[in-house]
Biopython code that builds the backbone (N, CA, C, O; Angstrom):
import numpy as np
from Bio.PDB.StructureBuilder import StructureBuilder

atoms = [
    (1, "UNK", "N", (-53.986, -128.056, 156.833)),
    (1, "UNK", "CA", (-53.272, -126.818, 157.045)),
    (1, "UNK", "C", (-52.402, -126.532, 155.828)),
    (1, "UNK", "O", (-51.479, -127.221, 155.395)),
    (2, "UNK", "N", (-52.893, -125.342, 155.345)),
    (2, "UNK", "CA", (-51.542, -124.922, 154.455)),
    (2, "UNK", "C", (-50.566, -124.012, 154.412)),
    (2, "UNK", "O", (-50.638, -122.840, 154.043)),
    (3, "UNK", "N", (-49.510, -124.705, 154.869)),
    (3, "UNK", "CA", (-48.006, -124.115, 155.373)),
    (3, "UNK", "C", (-47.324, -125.053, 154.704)),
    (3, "UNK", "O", (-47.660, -126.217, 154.483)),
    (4, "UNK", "N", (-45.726, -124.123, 154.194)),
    (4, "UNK", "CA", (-44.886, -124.513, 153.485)),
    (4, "UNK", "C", (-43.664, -124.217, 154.293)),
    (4, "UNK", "O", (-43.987, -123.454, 155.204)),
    (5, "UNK", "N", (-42.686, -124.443, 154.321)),
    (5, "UNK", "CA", (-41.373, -124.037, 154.769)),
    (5, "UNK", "C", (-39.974, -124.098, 153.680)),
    (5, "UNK", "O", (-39.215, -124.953, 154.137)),
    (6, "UNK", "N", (-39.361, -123.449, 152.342)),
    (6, "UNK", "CA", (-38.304, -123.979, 151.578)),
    (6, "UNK", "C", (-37.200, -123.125, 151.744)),
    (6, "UNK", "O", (-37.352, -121.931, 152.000)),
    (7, "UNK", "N", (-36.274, -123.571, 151.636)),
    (7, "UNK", "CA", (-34.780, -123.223, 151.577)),
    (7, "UNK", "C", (-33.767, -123.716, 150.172)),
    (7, "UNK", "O", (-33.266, -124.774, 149.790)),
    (8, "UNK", "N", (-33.799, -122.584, 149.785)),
    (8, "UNK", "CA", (-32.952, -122.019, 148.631)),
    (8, "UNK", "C", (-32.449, -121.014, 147.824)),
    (8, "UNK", "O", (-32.513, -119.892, 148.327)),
    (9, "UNK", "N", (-31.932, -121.097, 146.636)),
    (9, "UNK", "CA", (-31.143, -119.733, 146.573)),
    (9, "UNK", "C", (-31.882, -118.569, 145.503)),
    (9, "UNK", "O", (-32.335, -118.923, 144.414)),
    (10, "UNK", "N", (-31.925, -117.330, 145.917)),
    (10, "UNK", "CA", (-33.079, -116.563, 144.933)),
    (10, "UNK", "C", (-32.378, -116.367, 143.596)),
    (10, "UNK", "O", (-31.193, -116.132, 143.359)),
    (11, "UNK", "N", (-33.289, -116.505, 142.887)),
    (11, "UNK", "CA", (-32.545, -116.708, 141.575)),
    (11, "UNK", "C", (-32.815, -114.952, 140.652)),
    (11, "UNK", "O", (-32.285, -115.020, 139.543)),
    (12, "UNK", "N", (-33.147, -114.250, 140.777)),
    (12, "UNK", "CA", (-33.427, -113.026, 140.614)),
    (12, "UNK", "C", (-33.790, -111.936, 141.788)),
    (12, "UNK", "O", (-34.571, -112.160, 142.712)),
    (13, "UNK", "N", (-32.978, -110.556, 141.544)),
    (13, "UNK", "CA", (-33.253, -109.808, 142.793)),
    (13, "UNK", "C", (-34.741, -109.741, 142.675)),
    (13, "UNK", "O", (-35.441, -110.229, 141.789)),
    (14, "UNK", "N", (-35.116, -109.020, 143.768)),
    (14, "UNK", "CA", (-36.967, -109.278, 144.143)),
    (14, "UNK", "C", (-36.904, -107.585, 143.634)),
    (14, "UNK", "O", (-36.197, -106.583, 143.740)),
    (15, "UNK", "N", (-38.226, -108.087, 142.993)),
    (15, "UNK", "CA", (-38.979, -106.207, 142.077)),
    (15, "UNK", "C", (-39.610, -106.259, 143.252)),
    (15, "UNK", "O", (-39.906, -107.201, 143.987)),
    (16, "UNK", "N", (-39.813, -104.800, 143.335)),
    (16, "UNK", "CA", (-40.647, -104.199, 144.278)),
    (16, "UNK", "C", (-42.130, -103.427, 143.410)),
    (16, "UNK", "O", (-41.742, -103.013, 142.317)),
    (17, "UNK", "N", (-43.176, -103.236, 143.555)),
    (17, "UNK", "CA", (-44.007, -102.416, 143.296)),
    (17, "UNK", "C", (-44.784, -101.745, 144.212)),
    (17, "UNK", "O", (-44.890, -102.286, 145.313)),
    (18, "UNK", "N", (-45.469, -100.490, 143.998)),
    (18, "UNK", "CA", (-46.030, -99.799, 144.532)),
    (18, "UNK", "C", (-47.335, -99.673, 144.389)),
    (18, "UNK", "O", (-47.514, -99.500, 143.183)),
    (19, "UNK", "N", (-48.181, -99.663, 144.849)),
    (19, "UNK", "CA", (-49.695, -99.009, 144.389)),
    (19, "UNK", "C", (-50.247, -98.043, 144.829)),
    (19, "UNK", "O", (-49.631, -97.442, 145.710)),
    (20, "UNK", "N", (-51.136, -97.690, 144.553)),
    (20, "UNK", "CA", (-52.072, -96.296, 144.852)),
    (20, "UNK", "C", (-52.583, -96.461, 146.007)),
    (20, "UNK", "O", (-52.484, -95.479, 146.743)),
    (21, "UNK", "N", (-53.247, -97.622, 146.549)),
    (21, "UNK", "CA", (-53.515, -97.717, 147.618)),
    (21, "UNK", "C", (-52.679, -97.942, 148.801)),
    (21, "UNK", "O", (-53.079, -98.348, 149.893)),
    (22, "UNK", "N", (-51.306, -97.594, 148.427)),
    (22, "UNK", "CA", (-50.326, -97.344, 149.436)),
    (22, "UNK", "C", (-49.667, -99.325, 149.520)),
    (22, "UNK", "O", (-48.671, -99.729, 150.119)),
    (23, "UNK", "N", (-50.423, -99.945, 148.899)),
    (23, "UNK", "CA", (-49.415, -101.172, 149.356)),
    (23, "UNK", "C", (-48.603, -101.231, 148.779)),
    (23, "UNK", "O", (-48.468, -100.504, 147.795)),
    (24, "UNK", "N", (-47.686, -102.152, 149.156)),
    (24, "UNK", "CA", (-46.109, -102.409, 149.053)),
    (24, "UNK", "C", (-46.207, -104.005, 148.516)),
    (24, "UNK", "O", (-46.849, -104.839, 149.154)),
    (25, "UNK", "N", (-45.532, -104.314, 147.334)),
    (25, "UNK", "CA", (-45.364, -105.954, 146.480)),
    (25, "UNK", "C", (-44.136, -105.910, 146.281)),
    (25, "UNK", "O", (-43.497, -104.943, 145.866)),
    (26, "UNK", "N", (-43.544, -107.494, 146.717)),
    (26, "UNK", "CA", (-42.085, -107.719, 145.557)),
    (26, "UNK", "C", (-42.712, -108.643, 145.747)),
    (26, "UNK", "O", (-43.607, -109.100, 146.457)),
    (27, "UNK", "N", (-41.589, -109.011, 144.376)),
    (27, "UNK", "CA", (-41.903, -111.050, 143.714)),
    (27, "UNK", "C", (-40.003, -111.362, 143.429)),
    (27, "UNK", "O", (-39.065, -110.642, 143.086)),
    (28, "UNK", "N", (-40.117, -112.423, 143.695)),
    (28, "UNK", "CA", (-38.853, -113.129, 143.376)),
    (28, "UNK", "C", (-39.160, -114.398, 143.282)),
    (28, "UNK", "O", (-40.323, -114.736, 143.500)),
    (29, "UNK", "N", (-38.047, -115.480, 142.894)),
    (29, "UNK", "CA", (-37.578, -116.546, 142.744)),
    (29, "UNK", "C", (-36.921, -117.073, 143.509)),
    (29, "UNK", "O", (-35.969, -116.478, 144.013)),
    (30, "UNK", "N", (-37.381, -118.990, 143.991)),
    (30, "UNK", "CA", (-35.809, -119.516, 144.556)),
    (30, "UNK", "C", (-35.832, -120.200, 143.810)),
    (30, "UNK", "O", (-36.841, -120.265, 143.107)),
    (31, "UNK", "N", (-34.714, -121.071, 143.580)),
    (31, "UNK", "CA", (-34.494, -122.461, 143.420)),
    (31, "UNK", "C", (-33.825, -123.486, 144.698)),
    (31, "UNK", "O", (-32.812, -123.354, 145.385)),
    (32, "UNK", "N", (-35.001, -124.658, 144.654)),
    (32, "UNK", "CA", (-34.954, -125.481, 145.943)),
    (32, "UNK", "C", (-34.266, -126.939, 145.245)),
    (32, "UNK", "O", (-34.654, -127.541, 144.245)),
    (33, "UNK", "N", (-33.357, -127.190, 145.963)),
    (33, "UNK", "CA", (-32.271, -128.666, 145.206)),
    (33, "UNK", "C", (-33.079, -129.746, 145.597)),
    (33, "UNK", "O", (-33.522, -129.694, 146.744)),
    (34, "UNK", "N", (-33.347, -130.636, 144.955)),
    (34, "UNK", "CA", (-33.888, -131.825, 145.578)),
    (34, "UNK", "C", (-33.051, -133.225, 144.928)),
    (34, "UNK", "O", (-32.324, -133.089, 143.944)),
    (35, "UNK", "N", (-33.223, -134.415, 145.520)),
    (35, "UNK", "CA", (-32.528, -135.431, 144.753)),
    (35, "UNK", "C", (-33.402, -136.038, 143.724)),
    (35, "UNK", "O", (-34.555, -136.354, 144.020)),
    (36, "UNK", "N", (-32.834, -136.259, 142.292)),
    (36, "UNK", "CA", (-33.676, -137.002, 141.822)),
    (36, "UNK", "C", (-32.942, -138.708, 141.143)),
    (36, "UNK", "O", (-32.292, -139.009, 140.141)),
    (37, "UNK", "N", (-33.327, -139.246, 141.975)),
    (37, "UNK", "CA", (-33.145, -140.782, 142.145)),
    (37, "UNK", "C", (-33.140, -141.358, 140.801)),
    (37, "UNK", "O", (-32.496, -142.391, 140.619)),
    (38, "UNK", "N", (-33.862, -140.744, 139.715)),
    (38, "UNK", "CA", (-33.720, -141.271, 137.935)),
    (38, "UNK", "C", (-32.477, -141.229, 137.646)),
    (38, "UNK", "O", (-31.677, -142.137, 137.421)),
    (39, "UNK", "N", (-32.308, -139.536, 137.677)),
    (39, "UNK", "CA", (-31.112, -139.358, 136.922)),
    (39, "UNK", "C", (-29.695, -139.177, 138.513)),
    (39, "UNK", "O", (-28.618, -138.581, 138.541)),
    (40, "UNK", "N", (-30.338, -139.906, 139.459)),
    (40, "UNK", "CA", (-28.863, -140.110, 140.655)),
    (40, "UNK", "C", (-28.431, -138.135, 140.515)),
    (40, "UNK", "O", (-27.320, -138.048, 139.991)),
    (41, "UNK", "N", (-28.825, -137.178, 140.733)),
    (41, "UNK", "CA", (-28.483, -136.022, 140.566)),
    (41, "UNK", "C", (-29.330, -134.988, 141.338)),
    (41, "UNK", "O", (-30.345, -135.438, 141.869)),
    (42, "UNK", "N", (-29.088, -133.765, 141.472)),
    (42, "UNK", "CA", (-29.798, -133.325, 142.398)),
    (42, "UNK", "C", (-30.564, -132.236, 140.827)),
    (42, "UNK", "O", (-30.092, -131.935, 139.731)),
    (43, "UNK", "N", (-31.590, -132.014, 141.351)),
    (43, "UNK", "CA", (-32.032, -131.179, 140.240)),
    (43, "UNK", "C", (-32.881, -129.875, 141.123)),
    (43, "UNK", "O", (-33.226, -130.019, 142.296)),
    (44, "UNK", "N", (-33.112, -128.719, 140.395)),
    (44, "UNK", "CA", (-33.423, -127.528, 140.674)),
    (44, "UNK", "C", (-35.237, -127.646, 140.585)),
    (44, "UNK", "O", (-35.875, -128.144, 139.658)),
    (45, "UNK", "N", (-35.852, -126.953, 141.995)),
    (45, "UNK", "CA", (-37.311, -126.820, 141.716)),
    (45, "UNK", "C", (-37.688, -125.429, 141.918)),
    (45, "UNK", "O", (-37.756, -124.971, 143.058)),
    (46, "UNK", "N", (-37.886, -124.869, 141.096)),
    (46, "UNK", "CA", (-37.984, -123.275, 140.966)),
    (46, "UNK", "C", (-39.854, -122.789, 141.533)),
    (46, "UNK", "O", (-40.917, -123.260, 141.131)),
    (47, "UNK", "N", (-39.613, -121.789, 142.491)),
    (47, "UNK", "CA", (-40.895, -121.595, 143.102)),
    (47, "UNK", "C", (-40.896, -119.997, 142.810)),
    (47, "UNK", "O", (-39.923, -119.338, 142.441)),
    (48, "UNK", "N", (-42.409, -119.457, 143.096)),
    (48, "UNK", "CA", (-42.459, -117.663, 142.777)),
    (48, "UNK", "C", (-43.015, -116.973, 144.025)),
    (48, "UNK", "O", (-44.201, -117.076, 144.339)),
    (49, "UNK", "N", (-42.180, -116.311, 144.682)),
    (49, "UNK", "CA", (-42.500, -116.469, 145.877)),
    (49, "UNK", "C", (-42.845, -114.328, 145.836)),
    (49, "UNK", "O", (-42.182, -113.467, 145.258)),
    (50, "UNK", "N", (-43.954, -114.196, 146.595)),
    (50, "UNK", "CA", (-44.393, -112.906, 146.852)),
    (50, "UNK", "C", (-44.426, -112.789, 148.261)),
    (50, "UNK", "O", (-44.313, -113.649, 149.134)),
    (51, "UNK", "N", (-44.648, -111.228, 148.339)),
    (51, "UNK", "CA", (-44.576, -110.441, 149.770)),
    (51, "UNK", "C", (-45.463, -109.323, 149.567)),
    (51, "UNK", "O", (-45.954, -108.813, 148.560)),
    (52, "UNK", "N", (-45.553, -109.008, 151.192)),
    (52, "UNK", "CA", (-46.704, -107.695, 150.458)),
    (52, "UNK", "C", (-46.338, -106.798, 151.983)),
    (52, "UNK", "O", (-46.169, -107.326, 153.082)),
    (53, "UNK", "N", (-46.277, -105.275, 151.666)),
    (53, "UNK", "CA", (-46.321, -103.957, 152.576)),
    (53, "UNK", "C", (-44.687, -104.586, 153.096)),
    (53, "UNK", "O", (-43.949, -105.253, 152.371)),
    (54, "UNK", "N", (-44.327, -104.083, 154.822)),
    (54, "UNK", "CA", (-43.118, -104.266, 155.222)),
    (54, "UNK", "C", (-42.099, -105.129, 154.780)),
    (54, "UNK", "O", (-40.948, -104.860, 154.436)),
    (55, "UNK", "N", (-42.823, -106.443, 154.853)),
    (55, "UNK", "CA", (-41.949, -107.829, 154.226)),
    (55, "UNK", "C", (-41.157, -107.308, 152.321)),
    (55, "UNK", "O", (-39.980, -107.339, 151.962)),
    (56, "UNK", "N", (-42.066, -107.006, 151.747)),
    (56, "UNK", "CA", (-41.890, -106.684, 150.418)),
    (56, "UNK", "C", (-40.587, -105.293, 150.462)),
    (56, "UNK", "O", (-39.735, -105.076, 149.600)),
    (57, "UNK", "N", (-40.796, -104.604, 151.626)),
    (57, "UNK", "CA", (-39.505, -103.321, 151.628)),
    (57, "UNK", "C", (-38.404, -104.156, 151.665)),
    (57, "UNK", "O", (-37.436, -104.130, 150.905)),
    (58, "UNK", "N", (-38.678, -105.137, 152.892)),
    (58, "UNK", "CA", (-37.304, -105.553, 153.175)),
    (58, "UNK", "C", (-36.616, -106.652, 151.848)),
    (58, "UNK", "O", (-35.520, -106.756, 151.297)),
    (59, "UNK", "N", (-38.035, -107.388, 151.736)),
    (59, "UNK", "CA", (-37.270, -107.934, 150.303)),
    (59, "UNK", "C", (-36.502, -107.422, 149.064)),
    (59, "UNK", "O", (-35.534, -107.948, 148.515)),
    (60, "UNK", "N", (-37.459, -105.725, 148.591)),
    (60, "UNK", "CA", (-36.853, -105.041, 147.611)),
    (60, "UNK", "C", (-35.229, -104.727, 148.396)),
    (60, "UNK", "O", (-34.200, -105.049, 147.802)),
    (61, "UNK", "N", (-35.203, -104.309, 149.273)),
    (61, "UNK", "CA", (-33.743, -104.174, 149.901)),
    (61, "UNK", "C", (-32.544, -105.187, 150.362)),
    (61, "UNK", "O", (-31.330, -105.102, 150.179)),
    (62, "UNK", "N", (-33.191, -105.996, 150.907)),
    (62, "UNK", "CA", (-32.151, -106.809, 151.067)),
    (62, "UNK", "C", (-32.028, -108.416, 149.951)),
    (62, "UNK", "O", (-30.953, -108.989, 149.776)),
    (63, "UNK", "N", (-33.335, -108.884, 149.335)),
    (63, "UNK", "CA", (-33.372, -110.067, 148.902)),
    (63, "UNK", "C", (-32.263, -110.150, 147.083)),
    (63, "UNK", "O", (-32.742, -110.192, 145.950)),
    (64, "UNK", "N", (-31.293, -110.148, 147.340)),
    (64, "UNK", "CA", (-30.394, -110.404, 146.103)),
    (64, "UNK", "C", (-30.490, -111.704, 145.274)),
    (64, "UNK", "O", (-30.834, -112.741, 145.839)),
    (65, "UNK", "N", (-30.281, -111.693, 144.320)),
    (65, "UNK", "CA", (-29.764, -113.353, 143.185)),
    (65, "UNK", "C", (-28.678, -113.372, 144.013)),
    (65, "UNK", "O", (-27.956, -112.468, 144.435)),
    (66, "UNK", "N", (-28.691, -115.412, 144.289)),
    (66, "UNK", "CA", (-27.577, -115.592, 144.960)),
    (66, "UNK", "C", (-27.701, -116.101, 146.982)),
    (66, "UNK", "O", (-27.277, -117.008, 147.699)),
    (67, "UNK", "N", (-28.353, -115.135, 147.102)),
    (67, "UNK", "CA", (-28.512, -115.053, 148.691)),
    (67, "UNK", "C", (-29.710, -116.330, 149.159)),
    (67, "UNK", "O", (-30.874, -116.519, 148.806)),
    (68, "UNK", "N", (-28.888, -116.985, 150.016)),
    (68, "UNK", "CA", (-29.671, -118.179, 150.468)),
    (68, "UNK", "C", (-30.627, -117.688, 151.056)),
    (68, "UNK", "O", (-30.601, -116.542, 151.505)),
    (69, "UNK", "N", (-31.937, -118.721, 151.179)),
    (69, "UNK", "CA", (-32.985, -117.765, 152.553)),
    (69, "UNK", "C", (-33.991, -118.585, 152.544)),
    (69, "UNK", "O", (-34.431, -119.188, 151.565)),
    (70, "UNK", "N", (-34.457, -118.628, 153.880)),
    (70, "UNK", "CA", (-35.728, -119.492, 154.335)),
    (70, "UNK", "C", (-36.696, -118.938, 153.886)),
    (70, "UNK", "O", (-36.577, -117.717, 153.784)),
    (71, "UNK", "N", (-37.878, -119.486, 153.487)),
    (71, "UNK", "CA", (-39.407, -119.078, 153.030)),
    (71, "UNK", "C", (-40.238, -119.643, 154.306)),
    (71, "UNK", "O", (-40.017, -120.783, 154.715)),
    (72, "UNK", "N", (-40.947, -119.024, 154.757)),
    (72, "UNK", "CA", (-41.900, -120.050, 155.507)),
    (72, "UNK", "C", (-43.239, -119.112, 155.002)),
    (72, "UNK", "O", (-43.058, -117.897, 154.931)),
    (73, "UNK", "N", (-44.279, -119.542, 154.729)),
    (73, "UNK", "CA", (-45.711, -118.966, 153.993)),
    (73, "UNK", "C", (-46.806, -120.392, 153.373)),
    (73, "UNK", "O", (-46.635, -121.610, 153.325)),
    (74, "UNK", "N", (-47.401, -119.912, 153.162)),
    (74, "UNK", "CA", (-48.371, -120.769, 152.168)),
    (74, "UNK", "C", (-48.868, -120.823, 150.606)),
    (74, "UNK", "O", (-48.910, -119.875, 149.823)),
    (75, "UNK", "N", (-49.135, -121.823, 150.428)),
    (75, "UNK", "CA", (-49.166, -122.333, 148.543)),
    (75, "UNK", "C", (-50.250, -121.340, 148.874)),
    (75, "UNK", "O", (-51.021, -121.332, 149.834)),
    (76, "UNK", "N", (-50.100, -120.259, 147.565)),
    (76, "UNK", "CA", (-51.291, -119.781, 146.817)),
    (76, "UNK", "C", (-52.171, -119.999, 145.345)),
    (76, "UNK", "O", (-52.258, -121.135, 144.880)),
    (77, "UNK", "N", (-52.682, -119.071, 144.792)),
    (77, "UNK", "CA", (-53.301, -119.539, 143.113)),
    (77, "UNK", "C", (-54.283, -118.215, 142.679)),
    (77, "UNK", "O", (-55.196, -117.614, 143.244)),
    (78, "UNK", "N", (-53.645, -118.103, 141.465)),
    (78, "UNK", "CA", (-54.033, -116.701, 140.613)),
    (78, "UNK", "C", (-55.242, -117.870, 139.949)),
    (78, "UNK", "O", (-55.129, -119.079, 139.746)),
    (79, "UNK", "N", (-56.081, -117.191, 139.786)),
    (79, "UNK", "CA", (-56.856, -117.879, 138.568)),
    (79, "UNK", "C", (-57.942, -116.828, 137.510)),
    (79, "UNK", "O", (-58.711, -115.925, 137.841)),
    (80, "UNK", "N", (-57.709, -117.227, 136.555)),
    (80, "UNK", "CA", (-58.139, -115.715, 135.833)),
    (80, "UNK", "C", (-58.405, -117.435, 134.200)),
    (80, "UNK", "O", (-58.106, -118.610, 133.991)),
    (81, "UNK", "N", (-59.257, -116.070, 133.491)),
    (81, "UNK", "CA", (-59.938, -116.591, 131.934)),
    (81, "UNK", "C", (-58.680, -115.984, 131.300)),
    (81, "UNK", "O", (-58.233, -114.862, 131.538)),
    (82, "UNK", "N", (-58.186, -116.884, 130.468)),
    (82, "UNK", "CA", (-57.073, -116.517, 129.066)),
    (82, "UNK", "C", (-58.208, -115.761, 128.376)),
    (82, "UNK", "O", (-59.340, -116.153, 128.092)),
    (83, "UNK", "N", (-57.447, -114.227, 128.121)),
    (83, "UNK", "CA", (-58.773, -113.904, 127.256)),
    (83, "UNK", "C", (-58.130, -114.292, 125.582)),
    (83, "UNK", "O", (-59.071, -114.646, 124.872)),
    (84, "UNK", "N", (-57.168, -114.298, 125.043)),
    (84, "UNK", "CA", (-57.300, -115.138, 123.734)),
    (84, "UNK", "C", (-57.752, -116.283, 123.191)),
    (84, "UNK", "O", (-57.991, -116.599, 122.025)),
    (85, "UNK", "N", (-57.865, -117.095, 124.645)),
    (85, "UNK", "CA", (-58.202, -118.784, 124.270)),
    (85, "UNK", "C", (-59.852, -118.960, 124.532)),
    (85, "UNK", "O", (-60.670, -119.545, 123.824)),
    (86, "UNK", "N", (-60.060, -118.211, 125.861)),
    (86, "UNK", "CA", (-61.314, -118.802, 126.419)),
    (86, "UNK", "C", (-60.970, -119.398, 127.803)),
    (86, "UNK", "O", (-61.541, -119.070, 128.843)),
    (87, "UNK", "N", (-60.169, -120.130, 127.726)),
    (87, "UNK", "CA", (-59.784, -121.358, 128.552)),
    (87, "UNK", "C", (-59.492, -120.779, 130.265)),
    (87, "UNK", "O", (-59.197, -119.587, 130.353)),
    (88, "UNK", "N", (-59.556, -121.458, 131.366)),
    (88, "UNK", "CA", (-59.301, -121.381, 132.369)),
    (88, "UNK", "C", (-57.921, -121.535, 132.853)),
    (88, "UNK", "O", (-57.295, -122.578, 132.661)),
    (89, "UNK", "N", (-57.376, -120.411, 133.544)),
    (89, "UNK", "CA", (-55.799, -120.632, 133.609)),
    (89, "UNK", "C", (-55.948, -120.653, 135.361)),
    (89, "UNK", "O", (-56.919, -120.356, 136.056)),
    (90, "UNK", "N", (-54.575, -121.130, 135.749)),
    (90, "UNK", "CA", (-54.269, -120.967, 137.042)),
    (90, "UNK", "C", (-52.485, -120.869, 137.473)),
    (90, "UNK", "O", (-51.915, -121.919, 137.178)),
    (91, "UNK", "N", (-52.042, -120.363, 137.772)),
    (91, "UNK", "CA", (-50.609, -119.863, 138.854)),
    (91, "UNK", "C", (-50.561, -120.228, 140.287)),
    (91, "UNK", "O", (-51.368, -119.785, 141.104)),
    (92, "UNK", "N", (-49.602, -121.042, 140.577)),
    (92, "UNK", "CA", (-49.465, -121.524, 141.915)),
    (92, "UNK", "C", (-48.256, -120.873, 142.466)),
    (92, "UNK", "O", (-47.336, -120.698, 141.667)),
    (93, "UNK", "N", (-48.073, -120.439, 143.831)),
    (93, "UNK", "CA", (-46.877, -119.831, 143.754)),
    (93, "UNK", "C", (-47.206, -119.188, 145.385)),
    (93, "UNK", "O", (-48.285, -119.119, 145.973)),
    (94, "UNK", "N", (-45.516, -118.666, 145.937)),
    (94, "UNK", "CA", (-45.572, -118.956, 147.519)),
    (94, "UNK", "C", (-45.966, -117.781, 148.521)),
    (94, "UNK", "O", (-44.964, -117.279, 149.032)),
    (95, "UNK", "N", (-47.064, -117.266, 148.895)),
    (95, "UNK", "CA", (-47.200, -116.163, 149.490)),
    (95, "UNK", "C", (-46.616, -116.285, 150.831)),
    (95, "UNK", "O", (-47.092, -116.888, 151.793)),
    (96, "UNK", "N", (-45.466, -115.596, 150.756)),
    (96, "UNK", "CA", (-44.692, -115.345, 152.208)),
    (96, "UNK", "C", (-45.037, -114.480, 153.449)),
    (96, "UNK", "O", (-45.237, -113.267, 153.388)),
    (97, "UNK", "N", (-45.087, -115.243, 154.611)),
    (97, "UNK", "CA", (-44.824, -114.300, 156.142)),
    (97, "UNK", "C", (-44.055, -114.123, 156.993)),
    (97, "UNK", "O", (-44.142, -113.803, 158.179)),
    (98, "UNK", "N", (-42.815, -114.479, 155.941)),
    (98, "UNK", "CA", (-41.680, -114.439, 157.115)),
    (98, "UNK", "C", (-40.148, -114.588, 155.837)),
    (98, "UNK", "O", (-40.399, -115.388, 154.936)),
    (99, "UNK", "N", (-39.241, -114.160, 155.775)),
    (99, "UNK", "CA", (-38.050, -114.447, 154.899)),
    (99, "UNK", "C", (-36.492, -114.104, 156.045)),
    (99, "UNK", "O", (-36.138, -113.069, 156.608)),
    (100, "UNK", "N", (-36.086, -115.027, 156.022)),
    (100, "UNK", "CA", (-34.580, -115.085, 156.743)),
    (100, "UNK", "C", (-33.813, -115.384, 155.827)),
    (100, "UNK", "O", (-34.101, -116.165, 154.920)),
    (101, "UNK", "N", (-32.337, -114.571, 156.007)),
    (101, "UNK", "CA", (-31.221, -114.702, 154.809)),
    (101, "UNK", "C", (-30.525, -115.220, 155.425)),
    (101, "UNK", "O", (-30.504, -114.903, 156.614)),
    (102, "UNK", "N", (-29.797, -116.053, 155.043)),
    (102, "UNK", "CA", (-28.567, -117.279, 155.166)),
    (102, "UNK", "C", (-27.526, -116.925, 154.857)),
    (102, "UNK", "O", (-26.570, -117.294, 155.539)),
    (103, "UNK", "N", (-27.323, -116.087, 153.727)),
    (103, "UNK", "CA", (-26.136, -116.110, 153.178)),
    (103, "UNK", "C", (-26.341, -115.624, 151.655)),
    (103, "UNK", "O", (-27.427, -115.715, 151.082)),
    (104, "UNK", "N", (-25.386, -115.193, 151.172)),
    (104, "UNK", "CA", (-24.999, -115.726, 149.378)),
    (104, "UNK", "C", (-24.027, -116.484, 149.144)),
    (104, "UNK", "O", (-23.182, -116.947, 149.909)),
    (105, "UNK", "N", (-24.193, -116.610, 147.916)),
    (105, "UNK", "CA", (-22.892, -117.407, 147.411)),
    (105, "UNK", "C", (-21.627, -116.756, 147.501)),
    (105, "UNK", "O", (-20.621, -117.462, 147.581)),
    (106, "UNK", "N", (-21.521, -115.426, 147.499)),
    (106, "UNK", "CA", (-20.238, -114.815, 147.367)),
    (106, "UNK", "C", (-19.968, -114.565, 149.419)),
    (106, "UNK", "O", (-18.846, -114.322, 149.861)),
    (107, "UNK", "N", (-20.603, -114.632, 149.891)),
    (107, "UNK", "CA", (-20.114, -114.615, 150.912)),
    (107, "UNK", "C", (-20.045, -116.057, 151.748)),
    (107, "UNK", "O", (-20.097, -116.062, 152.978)),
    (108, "UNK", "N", (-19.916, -117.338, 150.927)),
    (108, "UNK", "CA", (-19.571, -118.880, 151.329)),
    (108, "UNK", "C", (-17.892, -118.355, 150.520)),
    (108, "UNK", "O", (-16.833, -118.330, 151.147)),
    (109, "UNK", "N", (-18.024, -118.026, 149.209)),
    (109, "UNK", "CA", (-16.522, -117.674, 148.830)),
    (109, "UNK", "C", (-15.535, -117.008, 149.413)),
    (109, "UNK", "O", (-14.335, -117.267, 149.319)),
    (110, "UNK", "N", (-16.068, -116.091, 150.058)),
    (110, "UNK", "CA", (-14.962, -115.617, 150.604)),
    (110, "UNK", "C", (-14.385, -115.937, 152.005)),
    (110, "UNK", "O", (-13.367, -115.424, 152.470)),
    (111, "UNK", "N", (-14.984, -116.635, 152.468)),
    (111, "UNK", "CA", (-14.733, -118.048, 153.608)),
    (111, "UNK", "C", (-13.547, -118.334, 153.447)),
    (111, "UNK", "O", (-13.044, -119.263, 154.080)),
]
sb = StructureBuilder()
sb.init_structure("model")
sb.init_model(0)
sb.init_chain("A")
sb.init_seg("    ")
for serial, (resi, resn, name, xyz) in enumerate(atoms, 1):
    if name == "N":
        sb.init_residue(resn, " ", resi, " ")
    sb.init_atom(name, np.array(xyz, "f"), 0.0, 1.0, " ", f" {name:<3s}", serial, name[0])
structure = sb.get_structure()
């Protein structure tokens, strides 16, 4: 089964795009903290997370840099020919069906 579930903070507001065929895209960023036991520190794992039609409105509207929020969706993959190289490329990254906001940072501050 491929399902993901991450929680962290979006690191750029989400673009929205439009198309001709009437669908609806945003893309954004989180960053997810994890521990890393080398360096005893928590370090940042940055994911690219998309939406598409309703989900994507609400993201262009409500999804800010800053604002905590659950992902739940599945690993996807672009795969396309580099046309300068030849070579076979691929993009992994989180196609979402669901986004809940937690919070931002400025509203833990003013706590």
């Amino acid at each position: 089964m491929n399902s993901t579930v991450l929680v962290g903070r979006v690191g750029r507001d989400a673009e929205i795009r439009y198309f001709e065929s009437g669908k609806v895209k945003a893309n954004f960023s989180i960053a997810v903290n994890r521990w890393d036991a080398k360096t005893k520190s928590e370090v940042a794992d940055w994911f690219n997370i998309d939406v598409w039609d309703k989900l994507a409105e609400f993201a262009g509207e409500y999804v800010k840099k800053g604002a905590q929020v659950v992902i739940d969706g599945r690993i996807a993959v672009n795969k396309w020919t580099d046309k300068a190289s030849g070579n076979d490329r691929e993009n992994f990254y989180i196609l979402a069906n669901s986004i809940r906001l937690l919070g931002s940072k400025r509203d833990i501050q003013e706590i």
